[in-house]
Every structure is written in C-alpha cells, then in structure tokens.
C-alpha positions as CSV (number, residue, x, y, z in Angstrom):
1,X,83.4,-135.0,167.5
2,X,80.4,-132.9,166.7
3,X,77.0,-134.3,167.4
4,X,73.6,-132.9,166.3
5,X,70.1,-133.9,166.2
6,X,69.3,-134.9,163.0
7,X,65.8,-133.8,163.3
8,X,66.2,-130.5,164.6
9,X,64.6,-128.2,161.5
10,X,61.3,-130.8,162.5
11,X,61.5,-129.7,166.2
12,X,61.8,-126.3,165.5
13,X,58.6,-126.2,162.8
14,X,56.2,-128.3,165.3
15,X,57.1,-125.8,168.2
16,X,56.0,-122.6,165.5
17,X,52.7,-124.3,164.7
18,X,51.7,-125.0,168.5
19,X,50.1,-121.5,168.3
20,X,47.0,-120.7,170.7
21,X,46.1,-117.4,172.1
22,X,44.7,-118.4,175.3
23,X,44.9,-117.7,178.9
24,X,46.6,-120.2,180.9
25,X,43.6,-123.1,182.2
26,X,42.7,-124.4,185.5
27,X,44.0,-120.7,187.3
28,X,43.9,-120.5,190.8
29,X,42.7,-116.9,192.1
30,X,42.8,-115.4,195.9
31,X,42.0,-112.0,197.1
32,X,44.3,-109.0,196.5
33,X,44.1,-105.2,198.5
34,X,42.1,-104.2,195.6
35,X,39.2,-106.5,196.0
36,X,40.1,-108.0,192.5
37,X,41.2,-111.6,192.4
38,X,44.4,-112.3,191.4
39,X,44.8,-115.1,189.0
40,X,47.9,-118.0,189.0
41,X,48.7,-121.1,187.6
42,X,51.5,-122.9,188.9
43,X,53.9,-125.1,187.1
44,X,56.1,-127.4,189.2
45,X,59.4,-128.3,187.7
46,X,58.8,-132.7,187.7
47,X,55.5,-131.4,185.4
48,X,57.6,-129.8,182.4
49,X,58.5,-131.6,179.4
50,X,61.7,-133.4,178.9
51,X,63.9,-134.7,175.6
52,X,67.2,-136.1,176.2
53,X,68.6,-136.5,172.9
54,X,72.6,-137.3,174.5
55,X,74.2,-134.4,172.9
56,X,71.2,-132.3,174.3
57,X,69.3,-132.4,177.3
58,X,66.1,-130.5,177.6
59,X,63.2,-129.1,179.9
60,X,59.9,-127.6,178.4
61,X,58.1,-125.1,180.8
62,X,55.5,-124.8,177.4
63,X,54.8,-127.4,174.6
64,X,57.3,-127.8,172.0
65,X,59.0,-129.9,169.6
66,X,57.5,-133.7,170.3
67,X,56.2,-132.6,173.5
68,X,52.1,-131.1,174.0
69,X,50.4,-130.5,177.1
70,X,47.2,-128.1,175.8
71,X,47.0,-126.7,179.2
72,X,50.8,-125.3,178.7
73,X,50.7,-123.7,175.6
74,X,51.9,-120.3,176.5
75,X,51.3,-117.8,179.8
76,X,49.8,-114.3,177.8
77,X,53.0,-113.5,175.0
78,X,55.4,-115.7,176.1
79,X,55.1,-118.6,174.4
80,X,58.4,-120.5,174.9
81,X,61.0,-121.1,178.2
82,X,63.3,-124.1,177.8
83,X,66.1,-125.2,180.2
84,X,68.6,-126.3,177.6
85,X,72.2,-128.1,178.8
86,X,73.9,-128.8,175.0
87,X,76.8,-131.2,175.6
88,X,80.5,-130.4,174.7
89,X,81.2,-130.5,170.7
90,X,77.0,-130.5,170.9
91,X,74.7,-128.0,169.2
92,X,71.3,-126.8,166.9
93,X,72.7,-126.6,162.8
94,X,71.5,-123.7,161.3
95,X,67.5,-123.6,161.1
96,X,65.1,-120.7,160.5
97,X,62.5,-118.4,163.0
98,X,60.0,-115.8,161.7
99,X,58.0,-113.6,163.7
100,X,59.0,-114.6,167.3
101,X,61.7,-112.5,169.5
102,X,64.3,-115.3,171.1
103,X,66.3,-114.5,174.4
104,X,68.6,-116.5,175.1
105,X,70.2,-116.5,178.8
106,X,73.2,-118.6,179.9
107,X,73.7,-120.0,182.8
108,X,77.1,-121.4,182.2
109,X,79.2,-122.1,179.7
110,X,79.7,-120.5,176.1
111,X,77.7,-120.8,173.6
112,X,78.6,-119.8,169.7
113,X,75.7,-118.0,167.9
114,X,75.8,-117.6,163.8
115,X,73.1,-116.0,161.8
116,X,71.9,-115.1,158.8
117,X,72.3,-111.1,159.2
118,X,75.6,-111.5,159.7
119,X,76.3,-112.3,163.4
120,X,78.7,-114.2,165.0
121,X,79.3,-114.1,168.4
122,X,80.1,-115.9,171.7
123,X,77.9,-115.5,174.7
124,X,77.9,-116.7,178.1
125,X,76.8,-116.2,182.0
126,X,76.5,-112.4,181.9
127,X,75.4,-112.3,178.7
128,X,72.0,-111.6,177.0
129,X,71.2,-111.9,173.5
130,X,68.3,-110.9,171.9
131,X,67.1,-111.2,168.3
132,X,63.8,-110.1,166.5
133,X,62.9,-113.0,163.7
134,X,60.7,-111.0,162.1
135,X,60.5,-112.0,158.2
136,X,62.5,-114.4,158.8
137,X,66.2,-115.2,159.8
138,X,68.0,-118.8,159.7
139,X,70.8,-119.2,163.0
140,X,72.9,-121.7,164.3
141,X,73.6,-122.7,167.8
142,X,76.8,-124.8,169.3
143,X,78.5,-125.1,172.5
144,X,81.7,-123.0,172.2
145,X,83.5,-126.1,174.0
146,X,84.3,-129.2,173.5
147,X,84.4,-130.7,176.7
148,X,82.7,-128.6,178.9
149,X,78.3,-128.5,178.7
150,X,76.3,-125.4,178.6
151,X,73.3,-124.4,180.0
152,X,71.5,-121.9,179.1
153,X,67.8,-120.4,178.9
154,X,66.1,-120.0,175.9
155,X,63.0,-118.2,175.6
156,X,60.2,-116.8,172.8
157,X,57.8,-113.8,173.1
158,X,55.5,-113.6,170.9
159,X,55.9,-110.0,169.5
160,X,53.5,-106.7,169.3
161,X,54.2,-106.2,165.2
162,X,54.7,-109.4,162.6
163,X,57.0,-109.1,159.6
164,X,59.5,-106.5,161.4
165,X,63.1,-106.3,159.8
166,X,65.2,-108.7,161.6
167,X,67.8,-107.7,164.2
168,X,70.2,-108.7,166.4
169,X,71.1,-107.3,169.9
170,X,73.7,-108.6,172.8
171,X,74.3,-106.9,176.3
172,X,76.3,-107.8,179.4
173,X,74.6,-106.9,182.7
174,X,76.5,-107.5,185.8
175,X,76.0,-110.8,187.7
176,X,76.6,-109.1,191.1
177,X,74.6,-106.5,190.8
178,X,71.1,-108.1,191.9
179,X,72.0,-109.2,195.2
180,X,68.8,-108.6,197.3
181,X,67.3,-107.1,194.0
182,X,66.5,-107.3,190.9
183,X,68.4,-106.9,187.6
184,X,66.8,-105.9,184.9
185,X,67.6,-108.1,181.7
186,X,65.0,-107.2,178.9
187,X,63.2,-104.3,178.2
188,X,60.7,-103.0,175.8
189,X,62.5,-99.7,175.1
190,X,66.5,-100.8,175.5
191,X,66.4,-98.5,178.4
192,X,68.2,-101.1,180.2
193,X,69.5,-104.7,178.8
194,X,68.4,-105.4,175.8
195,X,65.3,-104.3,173.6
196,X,62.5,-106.7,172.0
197,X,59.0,-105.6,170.5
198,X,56.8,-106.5,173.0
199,X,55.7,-104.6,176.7
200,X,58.3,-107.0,178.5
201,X,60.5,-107.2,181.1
202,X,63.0,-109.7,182.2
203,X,64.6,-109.8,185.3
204,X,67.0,-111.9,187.3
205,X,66.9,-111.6,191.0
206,X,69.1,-112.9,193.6
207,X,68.0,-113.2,197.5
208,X,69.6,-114.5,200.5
209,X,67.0,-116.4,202.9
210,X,64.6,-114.8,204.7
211,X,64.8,-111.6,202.4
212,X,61.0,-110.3,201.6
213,X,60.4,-108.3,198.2
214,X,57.7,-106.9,196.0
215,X,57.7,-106.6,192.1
216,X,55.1,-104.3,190.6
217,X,53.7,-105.1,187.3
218,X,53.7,-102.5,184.8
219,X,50.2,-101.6,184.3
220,X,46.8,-103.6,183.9
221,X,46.6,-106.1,181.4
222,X,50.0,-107.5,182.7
223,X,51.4,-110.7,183.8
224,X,54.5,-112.5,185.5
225,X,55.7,-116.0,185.1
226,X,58.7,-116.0,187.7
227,X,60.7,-119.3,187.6
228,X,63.1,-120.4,191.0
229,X,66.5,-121.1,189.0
230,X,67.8,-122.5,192.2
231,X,66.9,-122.3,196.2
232,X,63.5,-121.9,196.9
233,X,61.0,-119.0,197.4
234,X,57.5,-118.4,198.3
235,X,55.0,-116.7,196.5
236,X,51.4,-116.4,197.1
237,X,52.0,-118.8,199.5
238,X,53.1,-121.2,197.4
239,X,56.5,-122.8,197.8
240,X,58.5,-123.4,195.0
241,X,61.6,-125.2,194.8
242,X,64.5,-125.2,192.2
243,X,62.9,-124.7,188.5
244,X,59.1,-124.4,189.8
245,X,57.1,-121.8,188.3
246,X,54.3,-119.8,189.1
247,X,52.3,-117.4,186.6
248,X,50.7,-114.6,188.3
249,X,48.2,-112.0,186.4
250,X,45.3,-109.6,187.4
251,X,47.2,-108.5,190.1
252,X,49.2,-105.0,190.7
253,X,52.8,-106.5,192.5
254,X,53.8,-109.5,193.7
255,X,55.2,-110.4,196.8
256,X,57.7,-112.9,197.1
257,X,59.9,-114.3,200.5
258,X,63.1,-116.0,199.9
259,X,62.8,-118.9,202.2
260,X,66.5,-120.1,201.2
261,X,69.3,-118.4,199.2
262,X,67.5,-118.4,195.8
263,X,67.8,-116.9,192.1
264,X,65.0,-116.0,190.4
265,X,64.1,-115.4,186.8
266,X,60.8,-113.3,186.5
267,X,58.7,-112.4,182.3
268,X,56.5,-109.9,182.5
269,X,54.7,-110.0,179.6
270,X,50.7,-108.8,178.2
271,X,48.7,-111.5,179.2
272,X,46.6,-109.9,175.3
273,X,48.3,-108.1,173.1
C-alpha cells in the first residue's frame, strides 16, 4: 500500500522560506599555523531535528519543515542536510523547488526519482544525483521497494546564479574507491562526480582506525561541514560519534584522526557567496 504525507507540498514551502544569510552563531575558534583563528560550530547528532511521520523517518542537521532552531539555519551556502529513511511502498508526491541545487546521496536502498524535465530514474548506494531547480521544476520521490526502507541523504546548496535553466545530472562513483581517502562526489565544474552551480565539493571518505588525514579547503572564503556517517573521528579535537557534525571555516585544511573504522561525508561550500 502506498503511503504519503499528506502535508508534504506545506513542508517543502516552510523549509524555502527559512532563508537567512548568516554565519553559523555561537562559533568556537582556536589557533591555526597561520596565526588566524579558525572558526567551528559543532552540531551533535541527539541536537538535530526529528519528524517521524511512519512512512518517513527524518533527521534535520538545519531547520526545516515544522522544525526551527535560529542558530541552525544554514552553515555558509548550504542550507539543507537531512538523514531521510522513507519506508517500503513510502515516498514525497510530486512537489516543486526553485532556485536551490538538491543532492541527493543514498545510503541504501533504491529510490525512484520523476521530474518535470522529463527524468525518470532509479538511484541507489553508488549513486549521486544532482539537479539545478532553477526557475523552477516539480519532482517526485518513492522508495523503489516495497518492503525494503531507504535511506538516503538529501541535501540543498544554495546556488551562485538564481533563475538558471533547470537540469538534471546522475553519476556512479565507486564505493571502494575511498578506502583511506577521499572520494570526490560533487564538484563545481563536473570534473569529477557530478556538477552544481556553486564553489562546492562533496566528498565521502572512508578510514580504518587510527588512520590520520588532512583536507585542504579550496581557497579563502571557504568552509567545511564534515558529518561522521558511522564510526567515530576526531577533528579539532573534538570527538564525534556516528551522525555528529562539526563546521569548520577560516581555516586552510583540516585535520582529521579516525579513532574507529569511520565514513565520512565532508560540504565544502563559500561560507558568502
């Protein structure tokens, strides 16, 4: 049997009007080789917002829908990162976006994607999609099963031009590939995953424990929100657990320490644009 929320065109028009262009409040700063401080806020996983509506199940690392926290409106462009798990059978009807650029990441699972450009498509762990909203576009989400959940990431950057011409994009990347490292999801060019219009980059690191890494920002101006999907890491000598999230800007890299086996998802994104 299908189920839906019956007030899902509501939750998606309340998210779009949450709109404030502010740095993240209450940062923490310490002292970097550069004699700048670099700034973070951190974000523990218990702290986000949560819906569950049965057929969905939902985590908001940023206000949206019936949930507000005005200290967690957006970190710099990205403005949305919810932890979705959509039921067998379960899914969003079709419902409109303008001038946002949607990833959408699964975890596991399939999930059916319709549009109103024309797209129809099936994506799943390994899978990236992208899609500019632009003037506007109307899409509809459903789990591609009807017994089994998915989960899946799905996140909004708030792009560098309004009222582009919508478009669609969908990449595999290779889910073995980023043992130890880093693979590179989103980019602002296409150069490697998929493209959106904004100075982004997505990537999804795996580590075994004890592993020690550095990701360098790309430029000044920049930041990184970098989420532990599961395990635990430590970063500026913070430890963070299994969804925790720390936001990290005014800084050049970031060092990070896996202390157990842990997957993480890291959004650079301009902290002004």
């Amino acid at each position: 049997m299908l189920m839906m929320s019956p007030g899902f065109t509501f939750l998606f028009q309340a998210a779009m009007m949450a709109v404030l262009l502010l740095i993240p409040e209450t940062p923490n700063s310490m002292n970097s080789t550069a004699d700048t401080e670099v700034q973070f806020v951190l974000h523990r996983a218990s702290e986000r917002g949560h819906a569950n509506h049965g057929w969905l199940d939902t985590h908001h690392s940023f206000s949206f829908a019936g949930w507000h926290d005005p200290k967690k409106m957006h970190f710099g462009a990205l403005r949305v990162l919810n932890d979705d798990d959509v039921a067998g059978g379960g899914g969003f009807g079709t419902h409109p976006h303008d001038n946002m650029e949607i990833v959408t990441i699964p975890t596991s699972g399939a999930l059916e994607h319709k549009d109103s450009m024309g797209n129809s498509s099936v994506i799943q762990t390994g899978d990236v999609q992208a899609m500019t909203a632009g003037t506007g576009i109307r899409h509809s989400e459903f789990n591609h099963s009807a017994g089994e959940a998915v989960r899946f990431f799905q996140v909004w950057i708030y792009p560098n031009e309004r009222e582009l011409t919508p478009r669609y994009d969908q990449q595999k990347y290779d889910v073995g590939a980023a043992d130890n490292g880093f693979t590179t999801l989103v980019t602002p060019d296409g150069s490697a995953g998929v493209r959106i219009h904004q100075n982004a980059w997505f990537q999804l690191g795996n580590f075994s424990a004890g592993h020690r890494t550095s990701y360098a920002l790309h430029g000044s101006g920049q930041g990184v929100y970098a989420m532990v999907v599961e395990g635990e890491a430590q970063i500026l000598g913070q430890t963070l657990g299994r969804r925790d999230a720390i936001g990290v800007w005014d800084a050049v890299s970031v060092d990070i320490l896996a202390s157990q086996d842990c997957e993480l998802l890291l959004i650079e994104v301009p902290m002004r644009w």
